[in-house]
N, C-alpha and C positions, 0 to 999 in steps of 0.2 A: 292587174299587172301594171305598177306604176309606170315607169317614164319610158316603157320600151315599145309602147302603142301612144305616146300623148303626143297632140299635136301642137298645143300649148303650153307653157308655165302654167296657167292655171288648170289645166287638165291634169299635168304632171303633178301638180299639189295635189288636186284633188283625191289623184289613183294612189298617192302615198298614205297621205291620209285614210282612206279605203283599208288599203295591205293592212295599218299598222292595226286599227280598228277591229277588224278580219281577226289579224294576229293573236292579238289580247282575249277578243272571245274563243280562238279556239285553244288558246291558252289557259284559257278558263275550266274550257271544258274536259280539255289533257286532266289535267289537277282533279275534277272533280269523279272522273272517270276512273282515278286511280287512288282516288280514298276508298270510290266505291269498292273497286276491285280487291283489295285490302281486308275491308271488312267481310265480303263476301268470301272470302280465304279465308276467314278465320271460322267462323263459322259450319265451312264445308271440311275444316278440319276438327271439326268435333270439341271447339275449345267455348262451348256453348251449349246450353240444355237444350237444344234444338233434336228436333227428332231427324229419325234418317231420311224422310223426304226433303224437309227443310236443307237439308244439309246435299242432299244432291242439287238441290234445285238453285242453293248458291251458289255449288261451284258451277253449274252452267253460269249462271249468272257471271260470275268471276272471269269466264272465258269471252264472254260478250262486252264485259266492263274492258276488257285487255284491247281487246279486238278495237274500242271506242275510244280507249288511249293512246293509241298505237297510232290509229288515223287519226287523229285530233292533231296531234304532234308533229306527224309529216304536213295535214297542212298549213301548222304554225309555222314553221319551218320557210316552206314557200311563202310563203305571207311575208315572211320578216325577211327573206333574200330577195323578194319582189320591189317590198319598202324601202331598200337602200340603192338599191336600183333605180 
């Protein structure tokens, strides 16, 4: 949480740098959570020779992958209103 605990300029850098760093990976992970989530949807809709286990066990999958995207995002989110801060 950048410059609303620094007690320095270089601490305040430091924590931005931090947020923004933070940001980007859980940026990262947003994106990759929701390719997964995607493909796992497609599958659990039967647009796939997958059998019907595979196909239920994506769509859990799919709800777990949402669930990953969903938090990745909000604390991108924090991250990047923390770094301009």
């Amino acid at each position: 949480m950048a410059s609303t605990t620094a007690n320095s300029t270089m601490e305040s850098i430091s924590n931005t740098v931090a947020d923004a760093a933070s940001y980007v990976s859980n940026k990262a992970t947003e994106l990759t959570a929701g390719a997964s989530k995607e493909g796992n949807k497609e599958i659990a809709k039967g647009n796939t020779n997958a059998s019907l286990g595979d196909r239920a066990s994506a769509g859990m999958n799919a709800i777990g992958d949402k669930f990953d995207e969903t938090s990745a995002k909000s604390k991108a989110e924090a991250d990047k209103t923390s770094a301009k801060n």
